[in-house]
C-alpha positions as CSV (number, residue, x, y, z in Angstrom):
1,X,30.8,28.3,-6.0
2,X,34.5,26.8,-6.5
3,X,34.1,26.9,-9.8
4,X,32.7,30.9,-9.9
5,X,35.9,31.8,-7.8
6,X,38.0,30.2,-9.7
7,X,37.1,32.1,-12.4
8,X,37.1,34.7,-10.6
9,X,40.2,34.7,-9.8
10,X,41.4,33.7,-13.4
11,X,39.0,37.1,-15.2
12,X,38.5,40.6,-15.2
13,X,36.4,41.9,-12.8
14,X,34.1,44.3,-13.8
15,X,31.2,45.9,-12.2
16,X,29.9,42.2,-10.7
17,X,30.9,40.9,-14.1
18,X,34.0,38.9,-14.7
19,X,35.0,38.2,-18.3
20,X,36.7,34.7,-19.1
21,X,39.8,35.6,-21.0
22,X,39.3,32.5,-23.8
23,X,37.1,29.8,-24.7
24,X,39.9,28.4,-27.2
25,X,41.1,26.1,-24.0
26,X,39.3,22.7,-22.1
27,X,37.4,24.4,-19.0
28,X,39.2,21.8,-17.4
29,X,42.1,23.6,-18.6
30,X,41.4,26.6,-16.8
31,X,41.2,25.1,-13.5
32,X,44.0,22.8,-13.6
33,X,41.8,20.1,-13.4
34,X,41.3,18.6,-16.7
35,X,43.4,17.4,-19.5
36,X,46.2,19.5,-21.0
37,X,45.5,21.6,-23.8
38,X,44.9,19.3,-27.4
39,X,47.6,19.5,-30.2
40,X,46.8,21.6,-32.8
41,X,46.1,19.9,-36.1
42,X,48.8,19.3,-38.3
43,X,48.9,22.0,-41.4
44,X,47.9,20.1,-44.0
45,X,49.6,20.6,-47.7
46,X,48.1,21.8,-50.6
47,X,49.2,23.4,-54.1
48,X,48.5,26.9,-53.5
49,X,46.4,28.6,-56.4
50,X,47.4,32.4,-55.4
51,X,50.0,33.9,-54.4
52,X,50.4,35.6,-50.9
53,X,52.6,37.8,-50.5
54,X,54.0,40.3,-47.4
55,X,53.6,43.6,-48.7
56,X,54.6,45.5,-45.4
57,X,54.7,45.4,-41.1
58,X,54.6,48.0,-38.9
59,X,55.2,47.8,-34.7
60,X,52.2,48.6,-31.9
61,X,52.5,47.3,-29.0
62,X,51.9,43.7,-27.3
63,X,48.4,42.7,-26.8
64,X,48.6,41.5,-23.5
65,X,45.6,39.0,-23.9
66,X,43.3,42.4,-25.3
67,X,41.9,42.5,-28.5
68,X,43.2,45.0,-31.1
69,X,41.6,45.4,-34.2
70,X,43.4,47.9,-36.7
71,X,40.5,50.1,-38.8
72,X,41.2,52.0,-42.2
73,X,40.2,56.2,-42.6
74,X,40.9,57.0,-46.1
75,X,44.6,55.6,-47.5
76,X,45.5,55.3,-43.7
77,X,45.3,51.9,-41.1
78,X,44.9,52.9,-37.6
79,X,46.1,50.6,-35.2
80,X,46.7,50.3,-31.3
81,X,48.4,47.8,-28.7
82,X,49.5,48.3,-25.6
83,X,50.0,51.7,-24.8
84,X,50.9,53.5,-28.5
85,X,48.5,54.6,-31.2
86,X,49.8,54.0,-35.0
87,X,49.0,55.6,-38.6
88,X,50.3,53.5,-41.2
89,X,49.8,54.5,-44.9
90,X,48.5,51.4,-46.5
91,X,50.2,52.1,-49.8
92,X,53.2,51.3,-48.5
93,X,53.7,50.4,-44.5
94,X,55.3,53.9,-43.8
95,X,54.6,55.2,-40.1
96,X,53.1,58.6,-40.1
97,X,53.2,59.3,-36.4
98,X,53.1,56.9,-33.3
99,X,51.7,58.1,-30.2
100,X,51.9,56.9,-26.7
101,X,49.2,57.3,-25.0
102,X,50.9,56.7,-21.5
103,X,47.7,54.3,-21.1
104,X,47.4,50.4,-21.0
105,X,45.1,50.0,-24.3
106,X,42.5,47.6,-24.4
107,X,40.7,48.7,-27.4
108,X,41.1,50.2,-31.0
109,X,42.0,52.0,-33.1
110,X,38.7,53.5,-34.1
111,X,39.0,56.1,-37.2
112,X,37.2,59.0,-38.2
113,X,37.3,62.1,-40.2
114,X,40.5,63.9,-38.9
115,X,40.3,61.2,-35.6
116,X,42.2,58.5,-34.5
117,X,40.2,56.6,-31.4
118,X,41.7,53.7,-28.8
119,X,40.0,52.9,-25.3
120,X,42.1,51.9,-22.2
121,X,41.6,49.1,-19.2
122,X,40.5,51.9,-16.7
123,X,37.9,53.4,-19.4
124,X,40.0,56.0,-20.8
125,X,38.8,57.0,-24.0
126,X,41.5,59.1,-26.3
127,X,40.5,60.8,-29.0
128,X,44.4,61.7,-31.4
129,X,44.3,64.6,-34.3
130,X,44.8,62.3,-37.4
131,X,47.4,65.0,-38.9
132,X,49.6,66.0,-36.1
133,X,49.7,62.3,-33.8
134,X,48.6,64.7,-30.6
135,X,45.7,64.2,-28.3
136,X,42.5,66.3,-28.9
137,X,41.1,65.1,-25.8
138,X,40.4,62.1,-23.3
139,X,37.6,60.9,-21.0
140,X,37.4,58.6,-18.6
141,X,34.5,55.9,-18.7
142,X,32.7,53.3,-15.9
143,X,35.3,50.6,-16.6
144,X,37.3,48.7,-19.1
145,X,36.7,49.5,-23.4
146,X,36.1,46.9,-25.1
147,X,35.6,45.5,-28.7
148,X,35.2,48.4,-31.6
149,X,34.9,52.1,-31.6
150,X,32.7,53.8,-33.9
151,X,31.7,56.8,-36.1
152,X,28.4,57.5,-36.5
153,X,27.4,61.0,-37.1
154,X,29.3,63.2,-35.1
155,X,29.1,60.8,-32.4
156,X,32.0,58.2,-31.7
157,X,30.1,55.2,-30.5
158,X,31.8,52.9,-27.0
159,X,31.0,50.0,-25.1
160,X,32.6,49.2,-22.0
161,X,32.7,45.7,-19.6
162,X,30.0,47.2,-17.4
163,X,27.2,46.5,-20.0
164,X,27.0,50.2,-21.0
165,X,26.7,51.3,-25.2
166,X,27.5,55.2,-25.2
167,X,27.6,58.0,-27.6
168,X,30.2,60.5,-27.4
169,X,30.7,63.9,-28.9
170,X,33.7,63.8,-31.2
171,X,34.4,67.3,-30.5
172,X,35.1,67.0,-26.7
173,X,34.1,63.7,-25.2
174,X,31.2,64.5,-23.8
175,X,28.5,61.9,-23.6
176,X,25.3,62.2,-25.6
177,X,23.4,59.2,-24.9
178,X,24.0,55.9,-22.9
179,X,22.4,52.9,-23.4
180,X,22.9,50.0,-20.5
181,X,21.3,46.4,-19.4
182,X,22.4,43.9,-16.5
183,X,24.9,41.1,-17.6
184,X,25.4,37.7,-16.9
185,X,27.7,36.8,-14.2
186,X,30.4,35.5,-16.6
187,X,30.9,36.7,-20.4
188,X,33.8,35.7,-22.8
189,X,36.3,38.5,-23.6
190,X,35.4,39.2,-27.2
191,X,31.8,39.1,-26.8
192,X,29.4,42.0,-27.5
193,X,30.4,43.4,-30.7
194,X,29.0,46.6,-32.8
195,X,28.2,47.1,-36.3
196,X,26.9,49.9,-37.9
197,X,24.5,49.6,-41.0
198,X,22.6,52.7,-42.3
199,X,20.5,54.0,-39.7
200,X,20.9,51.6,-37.4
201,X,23.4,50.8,-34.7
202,X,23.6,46.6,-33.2
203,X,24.6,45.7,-30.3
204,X,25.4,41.7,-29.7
205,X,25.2,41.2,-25.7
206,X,26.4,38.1,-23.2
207,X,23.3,36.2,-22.9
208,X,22.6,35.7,-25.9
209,X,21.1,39.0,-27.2
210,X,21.4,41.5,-30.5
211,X,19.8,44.8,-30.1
212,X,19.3,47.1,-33.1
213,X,19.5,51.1,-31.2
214,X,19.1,54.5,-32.9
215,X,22.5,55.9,-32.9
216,X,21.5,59.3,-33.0
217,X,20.2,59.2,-29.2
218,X,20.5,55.3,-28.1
219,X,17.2,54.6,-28.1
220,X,16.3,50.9,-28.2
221,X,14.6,49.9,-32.0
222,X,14.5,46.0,-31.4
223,X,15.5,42.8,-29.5
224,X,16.5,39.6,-30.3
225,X,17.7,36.2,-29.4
226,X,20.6,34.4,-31.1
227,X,20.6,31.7,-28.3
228,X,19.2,31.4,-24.9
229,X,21.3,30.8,-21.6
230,X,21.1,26.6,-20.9
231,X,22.5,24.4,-18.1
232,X,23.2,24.3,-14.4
233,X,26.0,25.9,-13.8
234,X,27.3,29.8,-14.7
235,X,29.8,28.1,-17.2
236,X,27.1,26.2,-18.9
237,X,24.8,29.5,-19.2
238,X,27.7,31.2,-21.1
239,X,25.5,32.2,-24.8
240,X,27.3,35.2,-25.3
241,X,27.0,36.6,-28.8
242,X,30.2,37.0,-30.0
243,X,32.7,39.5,-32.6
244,X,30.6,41.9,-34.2
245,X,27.5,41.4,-35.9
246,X,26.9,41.5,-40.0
247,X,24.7,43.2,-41.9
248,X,23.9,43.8,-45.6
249,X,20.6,45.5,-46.7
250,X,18.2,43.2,-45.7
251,X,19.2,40.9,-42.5
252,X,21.6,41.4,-39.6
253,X,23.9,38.3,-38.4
254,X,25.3,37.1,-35.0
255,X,26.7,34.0,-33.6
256,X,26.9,32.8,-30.0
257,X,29.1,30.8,-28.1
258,X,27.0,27.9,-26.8
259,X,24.1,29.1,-29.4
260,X,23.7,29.3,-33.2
261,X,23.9,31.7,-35.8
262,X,21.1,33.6,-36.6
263,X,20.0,36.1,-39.0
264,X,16.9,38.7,-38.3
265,X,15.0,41.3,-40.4
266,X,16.9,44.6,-40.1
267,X,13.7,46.6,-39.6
268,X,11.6,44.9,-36.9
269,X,14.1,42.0,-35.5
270,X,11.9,38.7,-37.0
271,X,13.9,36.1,-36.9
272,X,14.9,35.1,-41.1
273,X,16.8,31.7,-40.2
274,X,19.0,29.9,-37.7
275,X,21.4,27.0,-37.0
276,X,22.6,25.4,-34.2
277,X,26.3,26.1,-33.9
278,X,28.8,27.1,-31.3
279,X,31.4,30.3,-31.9
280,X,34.0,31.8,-29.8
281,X,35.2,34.1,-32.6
282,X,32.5,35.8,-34.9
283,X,31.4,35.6,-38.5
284,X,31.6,37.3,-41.7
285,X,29.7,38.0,-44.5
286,X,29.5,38.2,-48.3
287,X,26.8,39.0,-51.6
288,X,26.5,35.1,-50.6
289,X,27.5,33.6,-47.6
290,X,27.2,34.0,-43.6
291,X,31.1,32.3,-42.8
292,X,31.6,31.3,-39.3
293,X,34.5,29.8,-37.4
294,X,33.0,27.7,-34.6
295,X,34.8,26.5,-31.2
296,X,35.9,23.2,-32.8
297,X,38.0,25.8,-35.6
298,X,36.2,24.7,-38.4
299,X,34.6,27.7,-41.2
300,X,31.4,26.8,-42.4
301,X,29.8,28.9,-45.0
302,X,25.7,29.1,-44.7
303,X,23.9,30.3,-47.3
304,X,22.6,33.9,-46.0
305,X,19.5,34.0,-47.8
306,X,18.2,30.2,-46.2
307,X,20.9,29.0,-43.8
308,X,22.0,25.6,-45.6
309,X,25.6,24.5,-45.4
310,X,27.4,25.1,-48.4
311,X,30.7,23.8,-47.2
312,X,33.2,23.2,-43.8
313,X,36.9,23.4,-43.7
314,X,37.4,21.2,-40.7
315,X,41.0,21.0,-41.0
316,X,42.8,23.6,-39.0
317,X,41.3,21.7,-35.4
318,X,43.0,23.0,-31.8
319,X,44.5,25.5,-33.8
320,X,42.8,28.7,-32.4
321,X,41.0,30.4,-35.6
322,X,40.2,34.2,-35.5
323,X,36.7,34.7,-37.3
324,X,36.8,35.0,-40.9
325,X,37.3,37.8,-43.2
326,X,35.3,37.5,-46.2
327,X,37.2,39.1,-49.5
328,X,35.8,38.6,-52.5
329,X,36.8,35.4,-54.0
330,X,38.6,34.2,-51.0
331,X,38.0,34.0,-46.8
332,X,40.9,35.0,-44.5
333,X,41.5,33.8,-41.1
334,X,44.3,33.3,-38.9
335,X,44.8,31.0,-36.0
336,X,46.9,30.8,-32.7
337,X,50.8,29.7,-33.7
338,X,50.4,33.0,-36.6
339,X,49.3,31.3,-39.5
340,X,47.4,33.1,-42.3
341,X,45.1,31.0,-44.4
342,X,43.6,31.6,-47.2
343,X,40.5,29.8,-48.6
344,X,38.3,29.5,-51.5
345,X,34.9,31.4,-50.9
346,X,33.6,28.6,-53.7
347,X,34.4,25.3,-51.6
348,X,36.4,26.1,-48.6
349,X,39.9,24.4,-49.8
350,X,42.8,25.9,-49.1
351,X,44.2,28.3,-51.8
352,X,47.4,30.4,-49.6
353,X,49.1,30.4,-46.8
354,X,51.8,32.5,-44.7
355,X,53.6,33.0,-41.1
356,X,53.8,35.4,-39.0
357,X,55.5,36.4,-35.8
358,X,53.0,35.5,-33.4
359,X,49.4,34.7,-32.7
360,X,46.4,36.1,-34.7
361,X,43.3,36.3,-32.3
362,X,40.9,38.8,-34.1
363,X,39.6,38.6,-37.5
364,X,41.5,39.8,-40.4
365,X,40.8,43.7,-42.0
366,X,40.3,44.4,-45.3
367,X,42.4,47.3,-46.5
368,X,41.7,47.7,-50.1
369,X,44.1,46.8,-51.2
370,X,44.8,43.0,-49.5
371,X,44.2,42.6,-46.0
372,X,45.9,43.0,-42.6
373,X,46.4,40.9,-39.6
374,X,47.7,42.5,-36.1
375,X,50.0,39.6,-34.0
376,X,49.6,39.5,-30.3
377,X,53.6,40.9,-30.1
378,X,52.2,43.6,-31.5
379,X,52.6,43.3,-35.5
380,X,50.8,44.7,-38.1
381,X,50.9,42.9,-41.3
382,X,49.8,43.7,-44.3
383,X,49.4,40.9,-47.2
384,X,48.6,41.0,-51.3
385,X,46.8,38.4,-53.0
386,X,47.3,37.5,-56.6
């Protein structure tokens, strides 16, 4: 019961559910109890074998511990952070139009045809005209938006902290299907990510679950496990599926914190393969690999056809690693102290590396061309690779 107050008094409340704000700490940590927080690894040097380069940076807004994941709609990157919306051309880093929404963000930007999307703490969900910067419209939800917002249809598709999936009209807001299930007394913020493929909406839950929906109405196609609750205490029992899931044309991929990763047929949820692992971040993948950046920060790439270990970059320990981006020859991540580090997709070594002004906590984005990372002050970088 200490313990659960604690926490309590450390999370987000929502709806009987409190979300621990990171995993990246001791649990000791948390409580003041345990040992002070481990020194990050030591970078270790390499000759780089491409060249990295800055190619522009644009201003949001500070994180404040949520996490902001810019999207791309056509030659634009959509970005929020606390309480300002941001189109950025991608050709060159020039600012089309920021937007305050007059809102504390806690989600975005989604993108759509003629849309900009971000989600706010108290469930706000703001829908901007991509031309003119203005608001279109704006609802108000259960409770807090989290993770990523998405176009499906003419449907934008939102999760909130409550446990609730819904799809809204992109015209007005209005809701045209919600799809809901009981959570565990404590889930990670970051956990319960979507992912679109074809037809077919997932839905990664706390607990431990994936569940492939119909994203035309929300109806529920499959369920599956990517780990199963274990221990005695609430902490223990944290197996919350975490970052969004993958998918190519054959399998859908999740990870878990306290779990595995595990891949399952996209048409009836069998389970293909699985292996024991433990992620606070997410996973990527490639025509190849499943890449996942475990609780210990090491990136592991798994064959995605039969789960073996191809290789493990071990070296960037303590340091705080966002889940991978995979980019063709190369996987991105960034870690806590704003590092960016580039490695080979072959063999894991290290092939670039570059700073930036603050912490990265979510996953690099691809924005063809190069990639971008958003900071926790609020940055948004975009970087080349040659």
């Amino acid at each position: 019961m200490k313990a659960r107050m604690l926490v309590a008094g450390l999370a987000l409340a929502m709806a009987g559910c409190s979300t621990v704000g990171s995993m990246t700490s001791t649990v000791g940590g948390w409580f003041g109890a345990g040992p002070a927080k481990a020194k990050p690894a030591e970078l270790v040097e390499f000759k780089p074998a491409a060249d990295l380069a800055e190619a522009w940076k644009a201003e949001t807004g500070e994180s404040a511990g949520y996490l902001f994941r810019p999207q791309t709609e056509g030659g634009d990157v959509l970005a929020a952070g606390g309480s300002r919306v941001v189109r950025i051309a991608v050709s060159n880093g020039t600012v089309a139009w920021r937007y305050d929404t007059g809102v504390k963000l806690s989600a975005g930007a989604g993108a759509g045809p003629g849309l900009a999307f971000a989600g706010g703490a108290k469930g706000e969900v703001l829908a901007i005209d991509l031309g003119s910067g203005q608001l279109r419209w704006k609802v108000s939800l259960s409770s807090e938006v989290t993770g990523t917002l998405l176009m499906a249809g003419d449907m934008l598709i939102v999760r909130t902290g409550d446990g609730r999936v819904q799809g809204l009209s992109i015209a007005d807001g209005s809701r045209k299907w919600l799809y809901s299930r009981n959570l565990p007394p404590l889930s990670l913020r970051g956990s319960g990510g979507l992912a679109l493929a074809g037809d077919t909406l997932y839905a990664g839950f706390p607990g431990g679950k994936l569940v492939a929906l119909n994203p035309a109405n929300g109806a529920q196609l499959w369920e599956a496990t990517v780990a199963l609750p274990r221990g005695a205490t609430e902490l223990e029992r944290v197996a919350d599926v975490m970052g969004n899931p993958v998918a190519d044309e054959r399998q859908v991929c999740a990870v878990a914190y306290q779990g595995r990763v595990a891949c399952f047929d996209r048409a009836t949820g069998a389970l293909l393969w699985a292996r024991d692992t433990s992620s606070n971040s997410g996973l990527a993948m490639d025509g190849q690999n499943v890449y996942v950046t475990d609780d210990k920060d090491a990136v592991t790439a798994y064959d995605k056809a039969s789960g073996r270990a191809g290789w493990r970059q071990d070296k960037l320990a303590r340091r705080q690693v966002t889940a991978p981006l995979a980019l063709g020859a190369w996987v991105v991540v960034a870690d806590g102290e704003g590092y960016v580090h580039v490695l080979s997709a072959d063999d894991g070594r290290f092939v670039a590396r570059a700073k930036v002004d603050s912490a990265v906590h979510v996953a690099p984005v691809d924005i063809g061309p190069g990639f971008a990372v958003q900071t926790a002050k609020g940055s948004v970088v975009a970087f080349r690779i040659r």
